[in-house]
C-alpha positions in Angstrom: -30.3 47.0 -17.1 -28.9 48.4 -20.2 -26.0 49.5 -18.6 -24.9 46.2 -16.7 -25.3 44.6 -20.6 -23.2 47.1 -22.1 -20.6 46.4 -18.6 -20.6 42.8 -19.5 -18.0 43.0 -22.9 -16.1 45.5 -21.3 -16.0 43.3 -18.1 -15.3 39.9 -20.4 -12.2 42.2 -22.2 -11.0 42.6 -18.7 -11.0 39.1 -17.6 -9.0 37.6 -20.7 -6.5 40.9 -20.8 -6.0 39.7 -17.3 -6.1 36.0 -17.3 -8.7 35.7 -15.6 -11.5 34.6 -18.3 -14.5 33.3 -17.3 -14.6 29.1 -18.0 -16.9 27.9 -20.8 -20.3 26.2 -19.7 -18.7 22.9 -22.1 -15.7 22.9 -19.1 -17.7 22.9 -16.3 -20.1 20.5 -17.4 -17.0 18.3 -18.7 -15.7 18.5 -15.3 -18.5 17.9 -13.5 -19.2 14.9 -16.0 -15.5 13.8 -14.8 -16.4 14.1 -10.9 -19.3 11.7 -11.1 -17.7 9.1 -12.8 -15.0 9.2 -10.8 -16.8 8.8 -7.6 -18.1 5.8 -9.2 -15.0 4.6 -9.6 -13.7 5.4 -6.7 -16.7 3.3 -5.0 -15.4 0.1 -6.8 -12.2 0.6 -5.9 -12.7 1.3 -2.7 -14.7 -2.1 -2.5 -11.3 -3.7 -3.9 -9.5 -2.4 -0.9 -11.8 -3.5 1.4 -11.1 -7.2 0.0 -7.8 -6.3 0.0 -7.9 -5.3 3.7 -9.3 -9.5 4.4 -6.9 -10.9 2.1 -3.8 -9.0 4.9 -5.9 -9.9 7.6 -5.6 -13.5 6.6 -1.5 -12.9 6.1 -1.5 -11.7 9.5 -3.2 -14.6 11.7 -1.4 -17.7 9.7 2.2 -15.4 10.4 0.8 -15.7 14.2 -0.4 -19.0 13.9 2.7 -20.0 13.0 4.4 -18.1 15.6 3.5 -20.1 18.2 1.2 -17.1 20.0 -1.8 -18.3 18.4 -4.6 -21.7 19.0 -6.2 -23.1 16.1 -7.3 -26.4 14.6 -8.0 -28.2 11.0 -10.9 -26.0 10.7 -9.3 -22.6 11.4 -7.1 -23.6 8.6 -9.6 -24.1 5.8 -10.9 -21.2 6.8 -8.1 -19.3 6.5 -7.7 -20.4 2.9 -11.5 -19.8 2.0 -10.9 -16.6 2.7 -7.9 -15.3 1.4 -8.9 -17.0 -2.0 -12.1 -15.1 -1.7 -10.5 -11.6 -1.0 -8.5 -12.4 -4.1 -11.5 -13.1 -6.2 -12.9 -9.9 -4.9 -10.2 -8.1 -5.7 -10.1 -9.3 -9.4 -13.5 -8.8 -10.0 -13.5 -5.1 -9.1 -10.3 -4.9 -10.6 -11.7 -6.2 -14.2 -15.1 -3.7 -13.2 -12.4 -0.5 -13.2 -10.8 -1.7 -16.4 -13.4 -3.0 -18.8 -11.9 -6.8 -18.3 -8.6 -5.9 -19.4 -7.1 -8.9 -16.3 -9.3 -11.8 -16.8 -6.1 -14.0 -17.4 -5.8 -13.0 -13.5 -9.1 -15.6 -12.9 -6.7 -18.4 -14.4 -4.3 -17.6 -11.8 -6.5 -17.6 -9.1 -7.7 -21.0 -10.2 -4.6 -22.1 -10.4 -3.6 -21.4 -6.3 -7.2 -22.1 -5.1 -6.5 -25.6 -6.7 -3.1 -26.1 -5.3 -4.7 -25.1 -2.1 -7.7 -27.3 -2.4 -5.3 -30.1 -2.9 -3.8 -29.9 0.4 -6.4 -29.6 2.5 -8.2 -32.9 0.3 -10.8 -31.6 -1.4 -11.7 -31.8 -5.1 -10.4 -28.8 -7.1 -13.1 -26.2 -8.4 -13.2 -26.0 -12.0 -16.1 -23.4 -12.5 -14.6 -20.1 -13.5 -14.7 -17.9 -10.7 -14.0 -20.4 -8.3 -17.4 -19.6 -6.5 -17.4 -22.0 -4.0 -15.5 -20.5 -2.1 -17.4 -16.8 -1.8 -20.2 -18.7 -0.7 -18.0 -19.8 2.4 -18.3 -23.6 2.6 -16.0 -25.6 3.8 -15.0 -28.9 3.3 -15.5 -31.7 5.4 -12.4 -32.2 8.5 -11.9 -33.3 11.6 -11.3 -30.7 13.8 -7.9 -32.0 15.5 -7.1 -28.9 17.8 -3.5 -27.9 17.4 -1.3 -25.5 18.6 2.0 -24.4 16.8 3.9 -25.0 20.0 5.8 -27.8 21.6 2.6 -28.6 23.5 0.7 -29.4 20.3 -1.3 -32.3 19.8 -0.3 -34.4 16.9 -3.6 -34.3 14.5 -2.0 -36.7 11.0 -4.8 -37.1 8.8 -5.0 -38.5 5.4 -4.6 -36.3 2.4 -2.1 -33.9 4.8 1.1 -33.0 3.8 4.3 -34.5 5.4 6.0 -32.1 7.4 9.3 -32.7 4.5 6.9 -31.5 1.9 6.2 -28.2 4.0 9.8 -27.6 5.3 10.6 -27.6 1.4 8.0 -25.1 0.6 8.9 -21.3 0.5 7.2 -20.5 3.6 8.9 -23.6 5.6 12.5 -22.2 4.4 11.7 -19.0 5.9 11.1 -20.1 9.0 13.7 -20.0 11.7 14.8 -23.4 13.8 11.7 -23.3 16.9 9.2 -23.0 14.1 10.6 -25.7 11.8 11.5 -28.4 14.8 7.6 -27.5 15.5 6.6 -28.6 12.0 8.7 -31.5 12.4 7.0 -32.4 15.5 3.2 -31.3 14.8 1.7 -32.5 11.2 -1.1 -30.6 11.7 1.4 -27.6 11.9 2.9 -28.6 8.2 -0.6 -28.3 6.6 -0.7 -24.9 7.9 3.0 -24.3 6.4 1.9 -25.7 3.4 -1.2 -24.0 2.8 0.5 -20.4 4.2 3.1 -20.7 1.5 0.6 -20.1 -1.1 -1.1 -17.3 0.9 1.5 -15.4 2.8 4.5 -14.5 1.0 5.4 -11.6 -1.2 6.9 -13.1 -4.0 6.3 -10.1 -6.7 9.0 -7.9 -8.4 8.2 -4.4 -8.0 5.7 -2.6 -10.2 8.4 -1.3 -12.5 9.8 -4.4 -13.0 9.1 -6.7 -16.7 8.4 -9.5 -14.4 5.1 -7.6 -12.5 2.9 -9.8 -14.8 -0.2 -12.0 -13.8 1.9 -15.1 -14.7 4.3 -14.3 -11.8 1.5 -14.5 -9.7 2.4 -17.3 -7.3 0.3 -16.7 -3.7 -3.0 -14.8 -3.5 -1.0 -11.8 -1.7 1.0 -11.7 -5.1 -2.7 -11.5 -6.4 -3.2 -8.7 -3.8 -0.7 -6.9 -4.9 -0.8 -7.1 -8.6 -4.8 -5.8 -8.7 -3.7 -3.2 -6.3 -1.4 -1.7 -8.6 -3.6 -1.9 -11.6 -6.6 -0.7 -9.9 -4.5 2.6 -9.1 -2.8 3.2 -12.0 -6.7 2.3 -14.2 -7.8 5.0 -10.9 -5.0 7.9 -12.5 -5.3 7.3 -15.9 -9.5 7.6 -15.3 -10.0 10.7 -13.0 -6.3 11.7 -13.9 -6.9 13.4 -17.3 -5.5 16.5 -18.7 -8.0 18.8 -19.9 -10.1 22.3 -18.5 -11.3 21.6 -15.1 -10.5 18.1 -15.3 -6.8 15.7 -14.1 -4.5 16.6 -11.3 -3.8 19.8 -10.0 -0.9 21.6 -8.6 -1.1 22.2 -4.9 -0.6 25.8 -3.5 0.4 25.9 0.2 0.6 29.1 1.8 0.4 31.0 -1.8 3.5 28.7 -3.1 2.9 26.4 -5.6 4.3 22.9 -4.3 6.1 19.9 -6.3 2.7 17.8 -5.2 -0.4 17.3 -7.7 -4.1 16.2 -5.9 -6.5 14.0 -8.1 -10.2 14.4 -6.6 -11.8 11.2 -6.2 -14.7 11.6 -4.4 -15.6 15.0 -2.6 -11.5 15.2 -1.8 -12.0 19.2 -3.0 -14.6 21.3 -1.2 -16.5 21.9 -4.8 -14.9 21.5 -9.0 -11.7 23.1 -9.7 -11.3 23.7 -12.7 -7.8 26.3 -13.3 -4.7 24.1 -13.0 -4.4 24.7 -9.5 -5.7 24.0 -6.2 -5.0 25.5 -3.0 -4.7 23.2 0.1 -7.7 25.1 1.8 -9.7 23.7 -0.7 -8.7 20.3 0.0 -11.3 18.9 2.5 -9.9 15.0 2.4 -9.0 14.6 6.3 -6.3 12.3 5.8 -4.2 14.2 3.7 -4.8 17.1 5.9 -3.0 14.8 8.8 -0.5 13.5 6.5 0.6 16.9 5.3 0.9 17.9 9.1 3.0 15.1 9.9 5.1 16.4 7.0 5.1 19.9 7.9 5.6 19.6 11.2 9.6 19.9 11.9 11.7 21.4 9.1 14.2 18.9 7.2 17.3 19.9 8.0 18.8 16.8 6.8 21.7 13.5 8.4 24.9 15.0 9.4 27.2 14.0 6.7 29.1 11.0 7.0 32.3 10.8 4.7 31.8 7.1 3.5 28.5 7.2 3.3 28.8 10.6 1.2 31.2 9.0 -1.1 29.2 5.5 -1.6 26.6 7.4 -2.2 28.5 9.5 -4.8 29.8 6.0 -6.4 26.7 4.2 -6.5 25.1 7.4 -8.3 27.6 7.5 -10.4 26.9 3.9 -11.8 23.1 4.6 -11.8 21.9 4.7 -15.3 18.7 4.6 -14.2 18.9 8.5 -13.3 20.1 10.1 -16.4 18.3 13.5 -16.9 17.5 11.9 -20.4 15.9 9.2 -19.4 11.8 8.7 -18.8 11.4 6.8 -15.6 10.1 6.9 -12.0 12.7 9.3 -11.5 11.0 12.1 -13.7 7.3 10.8 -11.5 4.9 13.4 -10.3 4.3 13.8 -6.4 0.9 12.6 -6.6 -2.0 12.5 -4.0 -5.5 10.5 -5.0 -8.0 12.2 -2.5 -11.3 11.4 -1.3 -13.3 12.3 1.9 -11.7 9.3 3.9 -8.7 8.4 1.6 -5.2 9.7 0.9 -2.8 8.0 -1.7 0.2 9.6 -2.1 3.4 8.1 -4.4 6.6 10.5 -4.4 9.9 9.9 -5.0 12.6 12.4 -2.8 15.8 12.1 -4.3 16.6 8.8 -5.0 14.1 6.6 -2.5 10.5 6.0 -3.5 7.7 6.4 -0.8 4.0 5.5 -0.9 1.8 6.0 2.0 -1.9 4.9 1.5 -4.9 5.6 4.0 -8.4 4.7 4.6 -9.6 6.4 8.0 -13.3 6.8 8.2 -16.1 5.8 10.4 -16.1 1.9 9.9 -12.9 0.6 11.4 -13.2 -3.1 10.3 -12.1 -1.0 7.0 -9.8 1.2 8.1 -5.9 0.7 7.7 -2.8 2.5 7.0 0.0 1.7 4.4 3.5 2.7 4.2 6.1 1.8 1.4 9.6 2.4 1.0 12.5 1.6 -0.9 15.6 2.6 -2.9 18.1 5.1 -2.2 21.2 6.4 -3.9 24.1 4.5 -1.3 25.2 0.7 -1.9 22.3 -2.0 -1.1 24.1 -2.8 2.0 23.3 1.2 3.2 19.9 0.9 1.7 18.8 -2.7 3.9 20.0 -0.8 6.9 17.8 2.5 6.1 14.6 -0.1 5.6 15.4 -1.6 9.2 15.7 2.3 10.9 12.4 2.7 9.4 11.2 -0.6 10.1 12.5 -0.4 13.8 10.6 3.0 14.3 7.3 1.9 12.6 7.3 -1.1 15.2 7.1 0.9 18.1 3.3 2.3 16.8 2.1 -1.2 15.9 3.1 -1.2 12.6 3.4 -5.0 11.1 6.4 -4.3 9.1 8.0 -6.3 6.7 11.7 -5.8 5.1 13.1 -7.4 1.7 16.0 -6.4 0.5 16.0 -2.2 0.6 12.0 -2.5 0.4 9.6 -2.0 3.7 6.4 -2.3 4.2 4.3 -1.3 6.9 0.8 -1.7 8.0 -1.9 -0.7 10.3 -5.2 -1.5 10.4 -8.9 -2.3 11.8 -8.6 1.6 14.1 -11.2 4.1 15.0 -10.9 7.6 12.7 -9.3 9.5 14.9 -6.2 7.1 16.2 -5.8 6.7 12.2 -5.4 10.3 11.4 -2.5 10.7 14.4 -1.0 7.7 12.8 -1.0 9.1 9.5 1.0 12.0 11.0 3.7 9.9 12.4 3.4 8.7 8.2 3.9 12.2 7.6 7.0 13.3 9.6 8.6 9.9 8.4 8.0 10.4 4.8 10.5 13.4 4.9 12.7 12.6 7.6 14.0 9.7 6.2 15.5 11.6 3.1 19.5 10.8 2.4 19.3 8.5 5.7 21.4 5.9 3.9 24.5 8.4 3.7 24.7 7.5 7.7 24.0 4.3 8.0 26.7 2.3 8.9 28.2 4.5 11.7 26.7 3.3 14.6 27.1 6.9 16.7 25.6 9.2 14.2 22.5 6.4 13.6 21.9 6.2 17.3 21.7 10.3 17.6 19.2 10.3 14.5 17.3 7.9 15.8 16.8 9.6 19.3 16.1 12.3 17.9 13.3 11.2 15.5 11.6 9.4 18.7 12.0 12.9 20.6 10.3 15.1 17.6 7.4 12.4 17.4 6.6 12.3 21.0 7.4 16.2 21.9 6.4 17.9 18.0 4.3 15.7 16.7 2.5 14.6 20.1 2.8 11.2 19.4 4.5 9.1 21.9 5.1 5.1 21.2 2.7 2.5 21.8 -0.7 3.9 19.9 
């Protein structure tokens, strides 16, 4: 005994002489202090996606009711709206939980659309706060006039509807193309779903960098959606994200390198508390970012043949970029960061000059499951950049992606899938994320586009093992 007491300095010396000293009790119970209230957190916001998961589900079946593919009547409408402006409310709520009721002013604009809404389908507008009516699920008296958004629909006018003008002028009825809008003009009841989609459906937000990403520019509940999204993540980074012994994000080590990727444990994403400033992927246990970081490990980049215009528009429009400037603090300088839990990857990285996010919830309930992808920029001329978001968008479609392009930003998702079909997916996410890099430098020659793009479809269905059609 006396001589493993005396070994104990001499062993201590050893340690610190090598780097190696052993962490203070105050760090590990810090850290551990960190863990659990992140996994709290992490259980709100993972009840805000979950609302935000009904709130897409509701963008989906009005863009197929209007469509044409899909039967409904006055009551599937109403619906509809009670539950997207639910999901929004949801979403605020937790949102306001995470950040101590820093959004409130979001309630105001959720009043604001539930009223709009409640106007059009002829019922009095809510004036309590939280608009809870509508979480309660009721729905207001209507006929139920059974309509279908084809030419064989029956025509269902009722009083307090809008006229089929009034929904062609909205930003939903301008969108449409000329079947849909001679269907409006033929089918009332088809305008009141028009009307009432244009305050649901479209994305009318800037992008999160952007002045004009405020609550104010809130204008449909998926402008909602997407707004408490955002916060919710970055209140998620700047919580559980802290510098500090033991605690914040830590540098991935793959393979004994130490990777341009930092992890953020959420909730039991590690297999126990790290607390050096590094983490090795071994220890990572989170299953979707083990199929993600497949996907993007499975062929090596070797990068787009180079196309001469497309080299030098890309060389112009860099050139006239001030928004990369090695002195300036933006998105560009952004860490390649992963949020990790058990069943959840979130992972925002910017290669070269395009930003991609790819966000996953695959675990065993698959009424909650879904898949995200995100992608825009690029350092070629906007007309390169819209024709690198359709590639993309093209090849997402094929594995039942609904994708959605504006301008040089796509957006892609998946959801409502068993565990495992999620985790493939997420490696088709995977081999995308860094195959697309410096794509717009080819774009526009027709040849060279086809040969990448046959030759993406061959490494997913040969390398990846993941053949169209999932």
């Amino acid at each position: 005994m006396t001589r493993q007491v005396a070994d104990r300095p001499v062993a201590r010396a050893l340690r610190r002489l090598l780097g190696r000293s052993e962490p203070r009790r105050s760090d590990v119970l810090a850290a551990e202090v960190l863990r659990r209230g992140c996994r709290r957190r992490f259980h709100t916001y993972r009840m805000l996606l979950n609302a935000r998961t009904r709130v897409f589900t509701v963008v989906q079946e009005l863009d197929r009711a209007l469509g044409g593919s899909w039967p409904f009547d006055a009551a599937f409408v109403h619906t509809q709206c009670a539950r997207a402006s639910a999901g929004a409310l949801r979403m605020i709520v937790h949102l306001n939980e995470l950040t101590g009721g820093m959004h409130r002013t979001l309630l105001d604009r959720h009043r604001v659309i539930h009223n709009e809404l409640m106007a059009l389908v002829g019922k009095a507008p809510d004036r309590d706060l939280g608009a809870g009516a509508i979480l309660d699920g009721r729905a207001c008296p209507m006929d139920r006039a059974v309509c279908m958004s084809g030419p064989e629909g029956a025509d269902s006018a009722e009083a307090g509807q809008p006229s089929p003008d009034a929904a062609m002028g909205s930003t939903l009825g301008r969108s449409l193309g000329p079947d849909a809008r001679r269907r409006l003009l033929a089918n009332p009841a088809c305008a009141l779903l028009a009307a009432c989609a244009a305050h649901i459906t479209p994305l009318t937000m800037d992008e999160p960098e952007s002045l004009l990403f405020t609550p104010d520019n809130c204008r449909t509940f998926r402008d909602l959606a997407s707004y408490c999204h955002q916060k919710a993540r970055e209140a998620i980074v700047e919580l559980c994200g802290r510098g500090g012994p033991g605690m914040g994000s830590k540098q991935l080590v793959f393979r004994g390198k130490a990777m341009q990727f930092w992890a953020v444990d959420l909730a039991d994403g590690f297999s126990g508390a790290v607390l050096g400033p590094r983490v090795g992927f071994d220890n990572v246990v989170a299953e979707p970012a083990h199929a993600l970081w497949r996907g993007m490990m499975s062929v090596p980049w070797e990068g787009p043949r180079v196309d001469a215009r497309g080299f030098l528009a890309v060389l112009a429009q860099a050139a006239c970029n001030h928004e990369i400037e090695p002195a300036t603090s933006d998105g560009f300088a952004m860490r390649n960061l992963f949020l990790l839990a058990r069943d959840y990857v979130n992972l925002e990285c910017r290669f070269g000059f395009h930003f991609v996010c790819v966000e996953a919830l695959a675990g065993d309930r698959p009424l909650e499951n879904f898949l995200s992808f995100r992608f825009l920029g690029g350092a070629a001329d906007m007309r390169r950049k819209v024709m690198r978001a359709r590639f993309v968008e093209n090849i997402l479609a094929r594995y039942g992606f609904v994708c959605e392009v504006v301008g040089d930003r796509m957006t892609a998702r998946r959801q409502h899938g068993g565990r495992e079909p999620m985790l493939r997916l997420l490696e088709v996410l995977g081999y995308l994320l860094m195959h697309t890099r410096q794509l717009d430098m080819i774009m526009g020659n027709e040849t060279v586009m086809a040969e990448y793009h046959d030759r993406i479809m061959y490494d997913l269905r040969e390398k990846v093992g993941m053949p169209p059609g999932w």
